[in-house]
Structures are given as structure tokens and as C-alpha cells.
N, C-alpha and C positions, 0 to 999 in steps of 0.2 A: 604362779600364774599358769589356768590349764591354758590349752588349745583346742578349741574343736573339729572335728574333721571337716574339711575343705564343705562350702556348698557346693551344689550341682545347678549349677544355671538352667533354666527352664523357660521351651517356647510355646507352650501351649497356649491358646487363645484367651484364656481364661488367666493368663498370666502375662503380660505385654513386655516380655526383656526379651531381648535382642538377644543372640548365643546361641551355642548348640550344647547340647549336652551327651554325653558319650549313653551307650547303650546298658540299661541296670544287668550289674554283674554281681553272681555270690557264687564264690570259686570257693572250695573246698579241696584241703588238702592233710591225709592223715599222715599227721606225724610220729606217733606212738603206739606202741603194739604190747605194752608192758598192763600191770596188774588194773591200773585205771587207763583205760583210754581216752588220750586228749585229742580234739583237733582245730585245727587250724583253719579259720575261715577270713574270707574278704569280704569285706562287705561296706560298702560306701568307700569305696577306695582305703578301708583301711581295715587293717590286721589283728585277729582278735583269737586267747584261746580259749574253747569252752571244754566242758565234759562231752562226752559222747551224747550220752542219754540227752544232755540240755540240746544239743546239735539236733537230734532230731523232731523235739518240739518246735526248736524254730524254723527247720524245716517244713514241719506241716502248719503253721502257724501262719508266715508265711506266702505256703498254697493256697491256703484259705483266703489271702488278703489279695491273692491274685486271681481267683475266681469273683470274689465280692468286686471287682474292678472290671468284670467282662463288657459289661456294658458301655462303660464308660469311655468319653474320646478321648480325655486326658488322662487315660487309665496307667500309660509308663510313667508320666509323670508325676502323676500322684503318690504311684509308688515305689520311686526314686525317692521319693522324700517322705516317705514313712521309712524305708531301709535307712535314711541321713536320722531320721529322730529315735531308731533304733541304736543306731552307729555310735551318736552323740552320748546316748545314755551307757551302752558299754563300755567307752572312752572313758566314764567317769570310774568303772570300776578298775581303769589300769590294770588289767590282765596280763598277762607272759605265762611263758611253759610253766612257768614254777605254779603259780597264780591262776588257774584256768577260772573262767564263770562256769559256776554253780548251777544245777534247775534251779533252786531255790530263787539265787537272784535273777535266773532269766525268767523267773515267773512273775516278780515284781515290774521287771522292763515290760512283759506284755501286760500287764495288769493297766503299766501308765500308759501305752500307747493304745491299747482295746482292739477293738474290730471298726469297721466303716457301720455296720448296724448295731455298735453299740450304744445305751440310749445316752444322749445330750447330755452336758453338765455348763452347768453358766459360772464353775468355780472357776475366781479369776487370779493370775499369777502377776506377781510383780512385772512389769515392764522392762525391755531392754532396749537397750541403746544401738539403733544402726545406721548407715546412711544409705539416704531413699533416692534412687538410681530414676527413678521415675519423673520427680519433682526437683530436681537438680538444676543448678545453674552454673557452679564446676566442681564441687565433689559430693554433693548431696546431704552433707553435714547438718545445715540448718534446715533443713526439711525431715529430715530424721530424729534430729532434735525437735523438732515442733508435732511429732507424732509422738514421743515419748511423753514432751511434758503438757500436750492438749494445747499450745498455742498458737498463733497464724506462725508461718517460717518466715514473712516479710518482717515481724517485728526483730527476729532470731537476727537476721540479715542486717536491719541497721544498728543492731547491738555491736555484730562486729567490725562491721564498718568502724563506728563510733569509737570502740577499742582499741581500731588501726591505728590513731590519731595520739595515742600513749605510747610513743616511741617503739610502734608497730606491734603492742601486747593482741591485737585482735589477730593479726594473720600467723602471732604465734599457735594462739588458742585453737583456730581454724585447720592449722598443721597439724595440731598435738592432735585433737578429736578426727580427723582426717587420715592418720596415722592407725590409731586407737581404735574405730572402729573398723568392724566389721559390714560389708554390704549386704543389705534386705536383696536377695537374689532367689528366694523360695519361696515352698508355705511356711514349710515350720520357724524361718525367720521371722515374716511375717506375721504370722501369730504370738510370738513373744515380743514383738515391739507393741501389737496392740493390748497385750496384758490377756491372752486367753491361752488354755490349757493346747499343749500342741500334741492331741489326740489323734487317731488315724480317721475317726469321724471329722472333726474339725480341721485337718487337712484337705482332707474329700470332697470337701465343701466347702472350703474357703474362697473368697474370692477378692483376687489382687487389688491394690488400691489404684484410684483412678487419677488419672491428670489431672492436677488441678487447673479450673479454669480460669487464674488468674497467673499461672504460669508462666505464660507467653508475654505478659505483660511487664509482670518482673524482670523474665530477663530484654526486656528491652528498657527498663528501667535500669538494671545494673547490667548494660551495653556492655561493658569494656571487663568485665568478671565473663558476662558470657561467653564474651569470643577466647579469654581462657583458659574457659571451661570444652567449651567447645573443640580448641587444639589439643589440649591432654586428652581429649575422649578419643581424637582422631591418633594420637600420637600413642594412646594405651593402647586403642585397635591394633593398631600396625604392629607395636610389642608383640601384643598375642597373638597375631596370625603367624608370627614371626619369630617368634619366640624359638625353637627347638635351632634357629639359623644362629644367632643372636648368642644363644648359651653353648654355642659349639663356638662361634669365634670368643667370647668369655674366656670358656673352658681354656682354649689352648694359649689365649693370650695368659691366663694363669699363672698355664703348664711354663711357659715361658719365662716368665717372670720368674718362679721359684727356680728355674733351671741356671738364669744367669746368676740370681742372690744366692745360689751354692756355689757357684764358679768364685764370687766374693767373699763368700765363707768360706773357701778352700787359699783366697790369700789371705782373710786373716789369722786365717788357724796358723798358717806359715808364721807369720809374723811375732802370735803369740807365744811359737813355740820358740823363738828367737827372743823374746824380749824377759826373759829369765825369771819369770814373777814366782817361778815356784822351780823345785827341784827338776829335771828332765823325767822320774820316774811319774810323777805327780803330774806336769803337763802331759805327757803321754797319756794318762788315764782320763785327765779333764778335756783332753783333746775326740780320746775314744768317746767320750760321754754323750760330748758334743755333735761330732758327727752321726751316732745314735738319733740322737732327736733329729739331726737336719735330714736323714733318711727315713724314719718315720716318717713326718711331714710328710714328703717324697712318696713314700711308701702308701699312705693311708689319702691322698691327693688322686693319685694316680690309678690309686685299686676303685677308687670309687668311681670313677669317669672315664677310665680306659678299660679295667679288664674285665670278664666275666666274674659275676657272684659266684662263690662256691656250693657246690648242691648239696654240700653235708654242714649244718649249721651247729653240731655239736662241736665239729672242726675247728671249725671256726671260732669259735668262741675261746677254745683252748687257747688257740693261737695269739685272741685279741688279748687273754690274760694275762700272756708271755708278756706281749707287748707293751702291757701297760706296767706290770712289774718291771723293766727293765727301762721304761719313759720314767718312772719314780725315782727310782735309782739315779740314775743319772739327772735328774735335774737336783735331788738334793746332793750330789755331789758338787755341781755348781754352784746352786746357794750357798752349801758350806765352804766353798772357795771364795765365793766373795765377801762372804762375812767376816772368813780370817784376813781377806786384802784388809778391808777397812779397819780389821783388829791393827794392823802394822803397819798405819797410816796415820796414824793416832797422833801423833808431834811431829811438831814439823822444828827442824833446825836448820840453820846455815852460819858457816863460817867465812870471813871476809881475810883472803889475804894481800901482802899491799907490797910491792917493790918497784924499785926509783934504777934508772939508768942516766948515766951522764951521756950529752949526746956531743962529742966532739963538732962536727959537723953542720951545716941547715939542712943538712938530708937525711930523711925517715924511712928505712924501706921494712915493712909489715908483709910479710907472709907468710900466708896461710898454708899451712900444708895438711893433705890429705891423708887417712891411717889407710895402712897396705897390710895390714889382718886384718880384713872383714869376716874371720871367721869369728873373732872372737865380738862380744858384747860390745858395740859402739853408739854413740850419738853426738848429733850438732854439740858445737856450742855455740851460746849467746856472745855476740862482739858488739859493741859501741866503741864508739871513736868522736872526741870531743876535743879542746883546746882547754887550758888554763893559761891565767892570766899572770899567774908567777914569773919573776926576775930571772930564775935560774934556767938553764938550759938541758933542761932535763925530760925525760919522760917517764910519765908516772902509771903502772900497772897492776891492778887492780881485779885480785880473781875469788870472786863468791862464791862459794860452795854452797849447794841445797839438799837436802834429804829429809827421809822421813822415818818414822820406827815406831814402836810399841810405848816407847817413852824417850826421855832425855838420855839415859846411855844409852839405848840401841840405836838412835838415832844420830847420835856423835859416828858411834862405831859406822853405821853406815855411809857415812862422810869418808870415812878413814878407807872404805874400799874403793874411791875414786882414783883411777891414773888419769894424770893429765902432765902434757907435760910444755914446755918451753926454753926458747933461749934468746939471748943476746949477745951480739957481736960484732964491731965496729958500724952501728949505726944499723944493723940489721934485725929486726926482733921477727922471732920466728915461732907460730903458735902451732899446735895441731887445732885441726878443726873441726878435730872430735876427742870426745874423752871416753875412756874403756874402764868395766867394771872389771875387777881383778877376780883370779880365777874362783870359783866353787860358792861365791857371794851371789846373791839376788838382790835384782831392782827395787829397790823401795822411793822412787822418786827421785831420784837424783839427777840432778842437772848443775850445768855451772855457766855461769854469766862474766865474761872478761869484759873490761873498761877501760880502756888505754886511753891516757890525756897526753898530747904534745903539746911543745911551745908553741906559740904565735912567731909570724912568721919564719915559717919552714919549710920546705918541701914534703912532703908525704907520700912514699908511695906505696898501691896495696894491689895484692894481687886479686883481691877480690873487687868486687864494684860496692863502693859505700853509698848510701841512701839514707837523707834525712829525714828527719822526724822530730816535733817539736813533743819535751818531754819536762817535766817541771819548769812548765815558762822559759827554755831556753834548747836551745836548738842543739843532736848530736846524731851522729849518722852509725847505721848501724852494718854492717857488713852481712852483702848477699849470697846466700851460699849455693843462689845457681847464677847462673850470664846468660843475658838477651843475645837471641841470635845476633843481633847489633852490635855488641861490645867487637871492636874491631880487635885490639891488644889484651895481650894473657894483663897486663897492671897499666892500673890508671895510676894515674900521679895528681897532686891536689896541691891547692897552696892554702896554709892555716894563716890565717888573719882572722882579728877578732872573736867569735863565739861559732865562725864560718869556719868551713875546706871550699873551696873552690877547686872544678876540675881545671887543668893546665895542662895546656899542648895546643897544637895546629886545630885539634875540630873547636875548642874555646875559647880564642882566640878574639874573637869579633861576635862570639856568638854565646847566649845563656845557655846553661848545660839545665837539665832535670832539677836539678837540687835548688839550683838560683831561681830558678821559674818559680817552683813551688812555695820556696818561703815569699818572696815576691810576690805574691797570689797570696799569699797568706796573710803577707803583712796591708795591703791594698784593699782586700774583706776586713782584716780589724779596724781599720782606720775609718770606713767611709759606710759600712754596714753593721746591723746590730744584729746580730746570730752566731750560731755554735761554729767552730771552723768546717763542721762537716756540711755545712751551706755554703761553702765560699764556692763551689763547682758553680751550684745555682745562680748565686750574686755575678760570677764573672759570663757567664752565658747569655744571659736576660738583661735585656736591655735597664737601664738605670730608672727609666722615667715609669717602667713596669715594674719595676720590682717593689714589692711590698717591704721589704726588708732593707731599706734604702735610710740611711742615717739623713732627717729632716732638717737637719742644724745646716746640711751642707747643700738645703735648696736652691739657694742664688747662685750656687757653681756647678748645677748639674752636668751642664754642657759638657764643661772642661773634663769632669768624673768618668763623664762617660766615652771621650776619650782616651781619656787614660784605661778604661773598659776593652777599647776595641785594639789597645797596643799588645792585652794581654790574654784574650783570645788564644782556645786550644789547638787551633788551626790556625795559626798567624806563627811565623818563625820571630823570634825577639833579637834583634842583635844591639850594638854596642851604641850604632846611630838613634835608635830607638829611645834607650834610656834619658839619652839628653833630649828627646823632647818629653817626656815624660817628667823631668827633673823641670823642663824648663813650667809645665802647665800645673806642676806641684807649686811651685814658686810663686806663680800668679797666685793660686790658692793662698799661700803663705802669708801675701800682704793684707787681707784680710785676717785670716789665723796664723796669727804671729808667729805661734810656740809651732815648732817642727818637730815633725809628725816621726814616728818610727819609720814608715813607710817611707819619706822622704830621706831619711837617714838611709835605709837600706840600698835606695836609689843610689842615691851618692856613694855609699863605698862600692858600690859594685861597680861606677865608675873608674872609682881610683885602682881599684883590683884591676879592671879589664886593661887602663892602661897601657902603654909598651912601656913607655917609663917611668913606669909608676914604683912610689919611693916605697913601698909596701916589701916589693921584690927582694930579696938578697941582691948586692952587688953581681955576682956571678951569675947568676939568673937572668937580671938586666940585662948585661953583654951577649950572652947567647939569644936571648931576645930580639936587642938589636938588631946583630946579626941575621938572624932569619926575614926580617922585617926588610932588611938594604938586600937581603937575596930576592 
């Protein structure tokens, strides 16, 4: 796809557009002093090389078209735009230093363009497509279109109307050709949209197309298109008055932006140089590579809109080819780095391993402890924590191994470079809560996921704050490995009943913690609404009798529903008094739907949980309960 040189907006009488247009300029400049002489001219605001000898034919050529013009009022403008139809046709020969125009071909260019007395031709050229600034309503499209293809532009107009109406295919259409063309803002535009030869005589004498007089009608026919068209015209104006304001605040918001995305790219580069994917000598080099290009960027951003152009362009050029040899380089040293990641990413394996501790005791204490070499290779691990429903009095733990490799042994092998380490010891099990790559091995995905199951009713205590999550249809709580300004104590303690932890102590005592709220919300949306859980926010916010998503089976107890709705409100505290009205307006429910509900189940134990004397508790438990209870 070419591009043509920018038009030159025109206000001569004889031409009705609105604008100003800068003063005709052809700046000459010689560049060369060797066996052929090139030079270098501007000419319709753009840059062209020729021969010497061609330089001075179109110089007196030219003169010529500038005296044929004395008379005339519109005489700059005319040729302003014999210099554009001049321009346009050089453009096509893509000239550069190497590349100068020829006489020969600048004798073809004068030959198409003539003189203003040379004689008439009625030879007609194919048609072009522009939009007509004059007969516009808001981008002139279908009036440009109806000059190319000889139709009224009111039919053009309720075509795309009518197109609108196909899941908005017409205001696509309207975009694209909106986009696509170019503005009739000349002659020599002008002239190629009505199909005539865009000679320097048929410049000279062309004359603009006129408003049409049913114009004004239209746009008050399409009212609500006018008005706009109308605010883009006023809102482009203000652009371009404005414009050189507009690309400076641009410009440095830019500058900006790139400036903080390197400050970003200076901590991931840290990161990457820590996360061992490749040897240290080999990240240093994909490290240099990288900073290379983010300094280019930098470099070629900055030269362009801040500093002076260089007055020697041979210089330059050396320099751009440095540049660009050494932007190669380095980016196929990154492709080739990530081509080899994905090469040794290729299998994926993991190995599960499993041991049992006898727990003398009802007491669980889990902690996590933190690795104190952070010099060397580390990361999380994944912790869950769940109940099982087994006899024996045990806990059971559970540590998966993951990695990746080139195939099945290299992939074992890089399992085998995992440290991780753990213990147990009278009721205390104790993880690290990170696992470390062993020395002079590289990352190839590793990670590891522990699973700890305790018995049902126990105490559990963790040094971290656990958080549940429903995960294959049953509820298990995963371990945080940061703390809410909130968390008042280094360990929470929990009590395991059921497929549950409940938090335990003074703050949940009479009161639902996070973890109870949630499944409770959870289970209150399954039961009484039909949607994914990640609607249940929605379901409990929005009134019952609004909500679309409202299970219709349970129309004749909306009331009650929507009671139990506003018990469970994100801004309402839930306490213990609570549940038992909510137990009790489940119940009413119940005697019509017999079968009891999950939700109603969850109800209730978290009843007999919250208890003071409730039979769930250990003995010793209980009494200390008490206790606190008669203080």
C-alpha cells in the first residue's frame, strides 16, 4: 500500500473549504559534490532525489508555470497544487540518494502534467474514491461515494442506515470507508474523483463542486447524524488548532510511560536473573540483550522528539546500521532462549509422596516455617488442610512433587533437585514454607503442593491463617502465606468437625468467622438459587423478589427466603443468636419441603459447634470453655 503526499487545504474563492494553507515552498538542498551530482529538493512538503541536470529543468519548468499564473487570483493556489500533482507523481518513482530521478523520467512527469496553455484533452481516467467535505453530514463518505459511483448520496445514506440494523454491519462499513479514504480537499483530488486527467490546465480551471441544494434538507432529515457530525467537525477543529499543544502533552505522557515500563523492566530483569532458568553466564548475556532493545526503544523515542537531528546524514546512517545489527542480534538471542525454554518444558511429571503420624493427643500444632537463605533459589509452597473421616487417630501427609524436562528422565531427574524439607514431633508437625532448588540445577517448573488431612474432632493449630475453598464438591482450606493487618495472634487455632475447621477462641465464640460465613453463603445460593457460585455475591445482595436467578419452586416462601437474605448480608455481623432464627425460618420451610436441605444441615452444625457445651468438643476443651464462660 502507497501513500500519497499529505494535500494542501485550499481557500481560494473558487474552492469553498474552510483552512489555511502554509506558503508553496521548494527548498533545495545539495547534497553531493562527487562524479554525478545529486540534489535534494522539497517539494509539497516532501523529499525527493533528483539528478542535477533534471533539477534544473524543473526549475525552469516550474518558472514557467509561475509566470503562466501572473494573472491569475488564485494563482498560489493553483500552484500549490500543480507542485502536489508533481510531488504525487515523484512519490511513485520512490527515489533515495542511491535512487535519484532521472531527466528522462522527469520528462515523463512534465509531459503528464503540461503547461496551463497546453491544449485540452477530454482523455478520461478511472475514478477515485474520497470523502466530499462539502456535502457532508458527518464524514462525508456517502457523498463521495455518490460522486464516484454517479448516484444521489440520499440513497448511499439509507443503504447504510438500513445496514445499521444487521447487528450494526452499516456503521461498520461507514468506519472502514471513513478510515480508508482520503479527503477531496484540492484540485487535483478533485479531479480524480470526477474521472479527468489531473493536468496543470485542468487544475487551472477547475472548478470546485457546489452544495448541493438539497443538502440542508438531508441533514435535517438525518437530525441526530448531523448534530454528530457536526460535534466531530467542531471537536477535529479544536484538534487541529491545537494540535502541536495536544502532541507535546502525548509526547511526554509517552516519554513517561516508557520511563516507569523500564523502572518494571529493571525489576523483572532482577527477578529473572534470580529465577535460574538458564546458567548465570547465559542470563547475563539474555539480560544484556534485553536491556539493549529497552534502550533502543529509549534511545530511538527520545531522539526523535527531544534532541536535535544530526546535520551529517551519512553519520547517521552508519550509526542506524549499528543499531540495527545489534537490535538483530539480540532479539534472536531471545527467541532462541525461549525456543530452548519450551524445548525443556516438553513432559511434565510429578511424583506423590505420602506419610502417616500417630497423634497421641486432640491437639494439632502446624507450623510453618520460613527459609533464612534467601540467597539461594526458593519458592511458596502449595498447603491444604482437610479432615478425613477415618477411625484411627492419625494424620495423614501428603507431598506432590511437579516438574518438567525434555522427556521422562530429565524430568524425573528434575524432581530429584527439589529440597524440601519437614518434621514431626509430639503432636507438632513442622513444614518449611518454601522449597529450594539444589545447587548448580536450573528451574524447569517445579513446584510442590502438600495436603495434610487430620482427624475429626481435634484441635488444630496453624501458624498461618487457613481459608477455605470448595474443591471437588467438598470443602478444604488452603494456608495463607501473607496476614491481614487484622489477624490479631502469630496462630489461629480451629476445631475439625466434619468435612469443616472452625476458627476457636474469644473473637468466635458467639460470632461466625470468614470461613463459616462463606460456606454459609455458599450453601444458602445452592439451595434457593439456580447459578454458578460465582453469582452467589449477586444472589445475596439483591433483593429475592429482583433477582432473576431466583429458584421458582420456592415462590410461596419468598418472604421467609428473603429473610434469611438479609441475615446474611455483607454488612450485617452474623452471630450465634442469629442462626437460630434462621434455623428456625428453614424449618417453616421444611414443613412444606420435607427433605432437609444442605443448607439447613450446615445451619445446625454450626449450632452445635458454636455451643459452650457442645458434645463435638474434647472433654478438656469443654471445661476450659466453661470456665471462661462462669468468668
Amino acid at each position: 500500500m502507497t501513500h500519497s503526499p499529505k494535500p494542501v487545504q485550499i481557500t481560494c474563492k473558487r474552492w469553498k473549504q474552510r483552512g489555511k494553507i502554509s506558503p508553496s515552498r521548494f527548498i533545495l538542498f545539495l547534497e553531493a559534490t562527487t562524479v554525478n551530482k545529486v540534489v535534494s529538493i522539497e517539494i509539497a512538503s516532501q523529499v525527493f532525489w533528483i539528478d542535477e541536470e533534471a533539477y534544473e529543468i524543473l526549475k525552469s519548468y516550474l518558472q514557467k508555470i509561475k509566470q503562466q499564473l501572473v494573472d491569475d487570483e488564485c494563482a498560489d493556489d493553483i500552484y500549490t497544487d500543480i507542485e502536489l500533482r508533481i510531488a504525487e507523481l515523484l512519490f511513485e518513482l520512490k527515489s533515495d540518494e542511491k535512487k535519484a530521478v532521472t531527466l528522462a523520467q522527469l520528462d515523463e512527469v512534465i509531459e503528464q502534467v503540461g503547461f496551463i496553455d497546453s491544449e485540452s484533452s477530454d482523455e478520461t481516467i478511472p475514478r477515485k474514491s474520497y470523502r466530499d467535505p462539502q456535502n457532508k453530514i458527518l464524514g462525508g463518505v456517502c457523498a463521495g461515494l455518490a460522486t464516484r459511483l454517479g448516484v444521489p448520496a440520499f440513497i448511499l445514506r439509507l443503504i447504510f442506515i438500513s445496514l445499521t440494523a444487521l447487528f450494526g454491519l452499516g456503521v461498520v462499513l461507514y468506519l472502514i470507508f471513513w478510515i480508508s479514504l482520503d479527503t477531496s480537499s484540492n484540485r487535483t483530488s478533485g479531479l480524480a474523483a470526477q474521472g479527468k486527467a489531473q493536468t496543470a490546465k485542468q487544475i487551472a480551471t477547475f472548478e470546485a463542486p457546489k452544495e448541493s441544494p438539497l443538502i440542508q434538507l438531508q441533514r435535517i432529515i438525518f437530525l441526530p447524524i448531523s448534530i454528530i457530525g457536526t460535534l466531530l467537525t467542531v471537536i477535529g477543529s479544536h484538534l487541529k488548532r491545537r494540535r502541536k499543544g495536544y502532541v507535546f502533552i502525548m509526547k511526554n505522557i509517552i516519554g513517561i510511560v516508557l520511563l516507569l515500563l523500564t523502572l518494571l523492566f529493571s525489576v523483572g530483569l532482577f527477578e529473572f536473573n534470580q529465577s535460574r532458568l538458564f546458567y548465570r553466564t547465559i542470563s547475563w548475556l539474555l539480560s544484556a540483550a534485553a536491556i539493549y532493545l529497552v534502550m533502543l526503544i529509549l534511545f530511538i523515542y527520545f531522539k526523535d522528539y527531544y534532541l536535535a537531528k544530526p546535520e551529517f546524514k551519512t553519520v547517521k546512517t552508519k550509526i542506524d546500521k549499528r543499531l540495527k545489527i545489534g537490535a538483530a542480534i539480540s532479539i534472536v538471542m531471545i527467541i532462541s532462549a525461549i525456543s530452548f525454554l519450551h524445548y525443556s518444558h516438553l513432559k511434565h511429571e510429578s511424583k506423590l509422596v505420602e506419610k502417616s503420624f500417630v497423634l497421641n493427643s486432640g491437639e494439632l500444632d502446624i507450623e510453618f516455617k520460613e527459609h533464612d537463605k534467601l540467597e539461594k533459589f526458593v519458592e511458596h509452597v502449595s498447603f491444604d488442610v482437610k479432615t478425613h473421616d477415618m477411625s484411627n487417630n492419625r494424620v495423614n501427609l501428603y507431598i506432590q512433587y511437579f516438574s518438567s524436562g525434555k522427556n521422562h528422565e530429565n524430568a524425573v531427574e528434575n524432581i530429584q533437585s527439589i529440597n524440601y524439607f519437614y518434621t514431626y514431633e509430639n503432636g507438632t508437625l513442622k513444614l518449611d514454607e518454601f522449597w529450594t532448588l539444589k545447587e548448580d540445577l536450573l528451574f524447569r517448573g517445579q513446584h510442590i503442593s502438600v495436603t495434610i488431612e487430620v482427624p475429626q474432632n481435634i484441635m488444630v493449630t496453624s501458624s498461618l491463617p487457613l481459608q477455605v475453598r470448595l474443591y471437588n464438591h467438598s470443602y478444604q482450606y488452603f494456608a495463607r502465606h501473607y496476614k491481614k493487618w487484622s489477624d490479631k495472634s502469630e496462630n489461629t487455632t480451629y476445631l475439625s468437625h466434619g468435612q469443616y475447621l472452625h476458627e476457636f477462641g474469644e473473637d468466635f465464640r458467639n460470632k461466625l468467622s470468614e470461613n463459616e460465613r462463606e460456606i454459609l453463603n455458599d450453601k444458602f445460593c445452592e439451595e434457593f438459587f439456580i447459578s454458578e457460585s460465582w453469582g452467589c455475591v449477586y444472589n445475596i445482595n439483591w433483593p429475592v423478589s429482583e433477582n432473576s436467578r431466583f429458584d421458582r419452586a420456592f415462590q410461596n416462601d419468598i418472604e421467609r427466603i428473603n429473610q434469611i437474605r438479609e441475615y446474611l448480608l455483607p454488612d450485617r455481623s452474623l452471630f450465634v443468636s442469629s442462626l437460630t432464627d434462621i434455623n428456625s425460618l428453614v424449618s417453616e420451610l421444611s414443613i412444606e419441603y420435607p427433605v432437609k436441605s444442605k443448607f439447613q444441615e450446615y445451619v445446625e452444625h454450626l449450632l452445635k459447634v458454636k455451643s459452650t457445651a457442645s458434645p463435638v468438643l474434647p472433654a478438656k476443651l469443654q471445661m476450659s470453655a466453661e470456665i471462661e464462660t462462669y468468668r
